[in-house]
C-alpha positions, 0 to 999 in steps of 0.5 A: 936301514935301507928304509932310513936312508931312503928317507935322508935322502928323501928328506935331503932332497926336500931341504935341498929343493926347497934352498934352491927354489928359495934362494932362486926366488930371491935372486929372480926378486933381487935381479927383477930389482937390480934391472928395474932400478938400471932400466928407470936410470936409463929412461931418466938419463933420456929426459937429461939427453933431451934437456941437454939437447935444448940448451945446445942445438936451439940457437943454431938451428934458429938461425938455420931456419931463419936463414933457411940453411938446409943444410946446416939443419941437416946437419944440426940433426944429425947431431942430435941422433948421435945421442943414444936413445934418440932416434928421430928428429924433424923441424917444422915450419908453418905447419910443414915438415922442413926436414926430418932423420931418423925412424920415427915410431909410433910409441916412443919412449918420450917426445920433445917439441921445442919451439924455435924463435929468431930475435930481432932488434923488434921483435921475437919471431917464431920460425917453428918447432923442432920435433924429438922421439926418444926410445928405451932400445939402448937401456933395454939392451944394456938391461939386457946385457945385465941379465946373464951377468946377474943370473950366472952369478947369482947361481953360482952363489945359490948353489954354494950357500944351499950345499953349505946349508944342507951339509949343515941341516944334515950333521946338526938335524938330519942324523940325530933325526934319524937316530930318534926315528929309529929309537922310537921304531924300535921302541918297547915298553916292557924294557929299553934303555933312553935315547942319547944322541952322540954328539958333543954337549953344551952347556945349553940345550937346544931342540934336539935335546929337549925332543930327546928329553921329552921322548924319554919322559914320554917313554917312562910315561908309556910304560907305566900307562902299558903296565896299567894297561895290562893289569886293566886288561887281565881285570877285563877278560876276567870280567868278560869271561864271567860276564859271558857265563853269566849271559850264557846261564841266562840265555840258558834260563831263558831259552829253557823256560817254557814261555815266550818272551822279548824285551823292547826298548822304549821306541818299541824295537826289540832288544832281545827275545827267547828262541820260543818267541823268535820261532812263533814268528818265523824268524830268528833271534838274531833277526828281531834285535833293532826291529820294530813290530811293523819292520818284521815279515809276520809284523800282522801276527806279532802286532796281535801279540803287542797289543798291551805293550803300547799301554804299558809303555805310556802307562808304565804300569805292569799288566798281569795274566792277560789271556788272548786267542791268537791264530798262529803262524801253523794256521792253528789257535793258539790260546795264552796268558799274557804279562807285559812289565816296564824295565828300570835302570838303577835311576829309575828311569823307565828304558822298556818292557819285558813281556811274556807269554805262557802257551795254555793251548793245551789247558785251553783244548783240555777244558774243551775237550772235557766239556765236549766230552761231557756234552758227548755223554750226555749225548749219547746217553739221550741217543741211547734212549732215542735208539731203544725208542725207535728200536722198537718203533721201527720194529713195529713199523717195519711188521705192518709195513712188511704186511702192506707191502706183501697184500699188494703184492698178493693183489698184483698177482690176482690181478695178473691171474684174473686177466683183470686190467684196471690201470686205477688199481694198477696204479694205486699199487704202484702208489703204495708201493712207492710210499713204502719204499720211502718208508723203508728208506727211512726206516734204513737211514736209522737203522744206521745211525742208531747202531750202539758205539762199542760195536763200530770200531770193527772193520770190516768189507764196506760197499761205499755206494751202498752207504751212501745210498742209506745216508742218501735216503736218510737225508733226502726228503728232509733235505727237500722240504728245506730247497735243497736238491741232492744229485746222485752219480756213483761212476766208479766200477770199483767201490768197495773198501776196508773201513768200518759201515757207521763211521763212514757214514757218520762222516759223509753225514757230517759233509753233507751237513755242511755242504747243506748249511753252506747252500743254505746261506744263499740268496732266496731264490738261487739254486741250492744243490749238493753233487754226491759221486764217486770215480775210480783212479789209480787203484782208489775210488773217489768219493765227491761231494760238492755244493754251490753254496757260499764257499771260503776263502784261503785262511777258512780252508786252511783251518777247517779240519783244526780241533773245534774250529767252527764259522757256525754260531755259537751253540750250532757247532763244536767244530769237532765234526771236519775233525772227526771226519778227517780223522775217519777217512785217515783210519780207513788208510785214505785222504781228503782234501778240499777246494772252495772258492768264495762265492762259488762253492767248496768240493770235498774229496775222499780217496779210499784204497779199493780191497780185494777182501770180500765177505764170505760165508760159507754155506753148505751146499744145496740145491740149485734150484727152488724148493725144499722144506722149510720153517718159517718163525714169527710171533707175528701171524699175518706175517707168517702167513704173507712169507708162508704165500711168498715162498709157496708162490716160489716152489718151497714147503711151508712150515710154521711156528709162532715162537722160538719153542714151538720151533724146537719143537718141530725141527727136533721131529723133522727135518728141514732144509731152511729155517726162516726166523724173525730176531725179535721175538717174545720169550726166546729171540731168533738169535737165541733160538738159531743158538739153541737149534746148533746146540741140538745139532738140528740146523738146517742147511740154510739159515735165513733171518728176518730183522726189523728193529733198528738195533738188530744189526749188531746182534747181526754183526755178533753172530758174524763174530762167532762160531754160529753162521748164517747165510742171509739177512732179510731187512723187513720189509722185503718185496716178494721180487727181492726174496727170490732174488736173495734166495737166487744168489743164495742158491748160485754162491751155494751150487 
């Protein structure tokens, strides 16, 4: 109510100022007029006074002048000033004033010359003029006068008229006004009566009555659009809510389909897309709609995705079972099977694509996986061969080997006995000896890699420094002969780690592979190095190998350790092998890492825990010092008798036989504190030999065997998982310096 009364005065304030700026506009006009037409009356008069004056004062002053009565002139003038808008006057003769009265100004409102002319009998003479200035001062004044008269009264008039008129807008306008504002405030559509203004009818409507009129039709029409309105809107959230599930069970069906897929308008932005696809690029569903592919942060992955879609948007033909290779997000390979297909609407018309990729990542690693594993088979299948082969090569290398080695020795000691010095001897042997060594070194180096593969799963106490100096050996003079120089530095203190001997080696073999074929890549003529060493920190010995070889860049190192992932030509790598490797040094509870610079090189760094588990074996106690009796056993005679010539040399009593029987044999008849016994043998192997002499419970205190063939060890690592033991392992060939040491730290660990 407050609020409608504050708008009647409101709007009765308005009324009331517009009548009075109204009739105040027309009152200042009709005023303006009134004075206008006064003020043009009194200047007109003026033009009346000066004519009047003419006709009444010309004569008399024509006789004054002619007589030159003065003061009849002056008093002729003054005459003329008693009429009211006139203030000066003057009479001039020959050019000269004669007398003047009054102010003389220099705007006035109209100015008189009259001549002044005598007659004569003869003639007409002229005496002068008399000069005349006329001013509006009094009609002014009068005008004035007119003014205040004219406004008093004329706001007084206003004043009454407006209050009349706003007494009438107000009962006959303002009130029913008020009464349909408050009608149509309060207005419900759902019920309500129509509006009817209390006031007395007449036989003809006016405005009012048809505003009413028409407000009740528009009431009427109101309700029947409200009702529509609310029977269209329940249909509505019918709809929405089925719409909503409908949507909600597709994007369900969509998001549980296991592939990727997005649909893009024809301007190729996107208009919808799966959480799979939204996740292979990094982002979020929500993120994509609107975007184009160059408008996303990963656009330089999903533009590898969309490369089908350009054609089919120009083509408008569907595209089937594409399969691409894609490096994803995880820097990983991701391998698909692509369909891109236009979107119709119910014209026809073409207004996008839907596309969808099927991940057969794992199918695809699968097939490589099985060929890998095949060539793998097939691999080792050779290697078996390759490994019997050399077996019984090495075994029949190491024999002369063993021989040589011991003759020289033989020659040394003679020389030294017979006080005989020749410095060309003297270093023909050390010659000799030095080819032998490198032999041996190579000889080792196989030994290692020809081990069957079911016995290397085992773990065991592992020396790091000594596996790397196998691979070392292995690899060196081959790694020579093709520019490329190895440096050793084995630093660290402590080096001995839980892990397993052939799988280590078998990943420093394939880092050092690499490391060799990335130097390899170098200019002619540019050093060619790869650094091998190992430091100790923190409780872990660290194992480096780096090269200057041609290095990689960022992405290269971020895929390097990925499943078949290789830079190497086709048919030079599987790409299993940095796997592989990673893989090991995981098993044995380490890490690796790598850092590489293109242009400069990469290192490679494997950390492995130390242990503190070292192998024992136990051994019956024995003399501390040299001597004893003891049976050496080998097919081979010379190398009977070069072992028989060392041990002598160091205080034992030497027994022979020449096989596995012959020792029963013997042992069964006398006692003996060692046995020395070759593995390979015709007939009865050591193994089965030392097997036999346990069951005879005719062991003695010490057991010693001699290998030489190249797969030897693992019947080595058989008997270290039995009940039969062994106190130690002599790899032919063997030095005479190197048997007394053994048997020195033997003796020691023994005493």
């Amino acid at each position: 109510m407050m609020e409608q009364n504050q708008g009647r005065c409101v709007l009765a304030y308005r009324l009331l100022f517009l009548i009075l700026v109204c009739s105040s506009v027309i009152t200042i006009m009709a005023t303006f007029f009134q004075l206008a037409t006064t003020y043009h009356s009194g200047v007109k008069s003026i033009g009346g006074q000066l004519k009047q004056l003419e006709l009444t004062h010309t004569n008399s002053l024509s006789k004054s002048l002619w007589i030159f009565d003065t003061a009849q002139i002056k008093i002729e003038l003054e005459g003329i000033l008693n009429y009211p808008d006139i203030n000066y006057a003057e009479v001039i003769s020959n050019g000269e004033k004669v007398i003047s009265i009054g102010d003389r100004q220099e705007n006035p409102i109209e100015v008189r010359r009259i001549k002044l002319n005598y007659q004569t009998q003869m003639n007409n003479l002229e005496l002068g003029e008399l000069y005349v200035q006329a001013t509006d001062n009094n009609v002014k004044s009068k005008v004035r006068e007119q003014i205040a008269v004219i406004l008093v009264s004329q706001a007084i008039k206003t004043f009454i008229v407006s209050a009349f008129i706003l007494f009438i807008i107000n009962f006959l306008i303002t009130k029913p006004l008020e009464k349909v504002a408050s009608y149509t405030k309060n207005l419900d559509l759902r019920q309500g009566e129509d509006l009817k203004l209390e006031r007395a009818r007449n036989e003809n409507s006016d405005e009012l009555d048809v505003l009413v009129n028409s407000i009740n039709s528009m009431r009427r029409n109101l309700q029947r659009a409200y009702a529509d309105l609310q029977t269209e809107a329940n249909e509505r959230k019918v709809a929405k809510d089925e719409l909503f599930k409908q949507a909600n069970l597709l994007e369900n069906i969509i998001n549980g389909i296991p592939a990727y897929i997005y649909w893009r308008d024809l301007s190729g932005n996107y208009i919808g897309c799966n959480d799979l696809y939204a996740n292979l690029l990094g982002m979020d569903s929500s993120q994509l709609i609107g975007r184009g592919v160059e408008e996303i942060p990963s656009h330089q992955k999903a533009i590898e995705f969309h490369q089908l879609d350009n054609d089919v948007l120009i083509s408008r033909k569907a595209k089937w079972n594409q399969e691409i290779c894609i490096d994803l997000m995880d820097g990983s390979t991701g391998y698909f099977v692509q369909s891109v297909v236009p979107m119709y609407n119910r014209d026809n018309d073409a207004f996008g694509i839907l596309g969808l990729f099927i991940d057969v990542t794992t199918k695809k690693n699968a097939e490589k996986e099985r060929e890998t594993m095949k060539s793998q088979v097939i691999q080792s299948a050779k290697m078996a061969s390759i490994g019997e082969l050399a077996s019984g090569i090495g075994h029949e290398i190491n024999n002369p080997l063993a021989i040589i080695q011991g003759n020289l020795e033989l020659l040394e000691g003679y020389l030294e006995q017979s006080n005989r010095k020749d410095s060309e001897v003297e270093k023909l042997v050390q010659n000799q000896m030095v080819a032998i060594n490198r032999i041996r070194g190579i000889v080792d180096g196989l030994r290692v890699f020809a081990r069957e593969d079911d016995k290397t799963d085992k773990k065991d106490v592992v020396d790091l420094h000594e596996a790397l100096e196998e691979t070392h050996q292995l690899v060196n003079s081959l790694y020579i002969n093709e520019g490329v120089k190895i440096i050793t530095d084995f630093s660290a203190e402590d080096f001995v780690i839980l892990g397993n001997r052939n799988k280590l080696q078998q990943a420093i073999l394939n880092l050092i592979s690499n490391a060799k074929d990335a130097v390899l890549e170098k200019q002619d003529g540019e050093e060619k190095q790869i650094r091998i060493s190992s430091y100790n920190k923190d409780k872990n010995v660290f194992l480096k190998i780096e090269d200057n070889g041609v290095g990689m860049n960022d992405e290269l190192v971020q895929k390097i350790f990925n499943s078949y992932f290789t830079t190497k030509p086709a048919g030079k790598g599987t790409g299993i092998g940095l796997d592989l490797t990673r893989r090991i040094v995981e098993d044995f509870g380490g890490d690796i890492a790598v850092r590489s610079e293109l242009g400069k090189g990469s290192e490679f760094i494997l950390k492995f825990p130390l242990t503190s588990e070292f192998a024992k074996r136990t051994v019956q106690k024995l003399d501390s010092h040299f001597g004893g009796k003891v049976l050496i056993v080998d097919d081979d005679v010379t190398v009977r008798q070069l072992i028989r010539k060392h041990l002598e040399g160091l205080g034992f009593e030497v027994l022979e036989a020449s096989s596995g029987p012959e020792a029963i044999a013997i042992m069964t008849k006398q006692e003996f504190d060692g046995i020395f016994t070759d593995m390979r043998m015709p007939g009865m192997t050591g193994v089965e030999l030392l097997e036999k002499l346990h069951t005879l419970d005719c062991l003695p205190s010490y057991k010693i065997l001699i290998t030489g063939g190249l797969d030897e060890q693992a019947e080595v690592n058989e008997l270290l998982d039995g009940d039969l033991q062994f106190d130690l392992v002599l790899n032919k060939p063997f030095s005479r310096r190197e048997l007394a040491r053994h048997l020195k730290l033997l003796f020691e660990s023994a005493s």
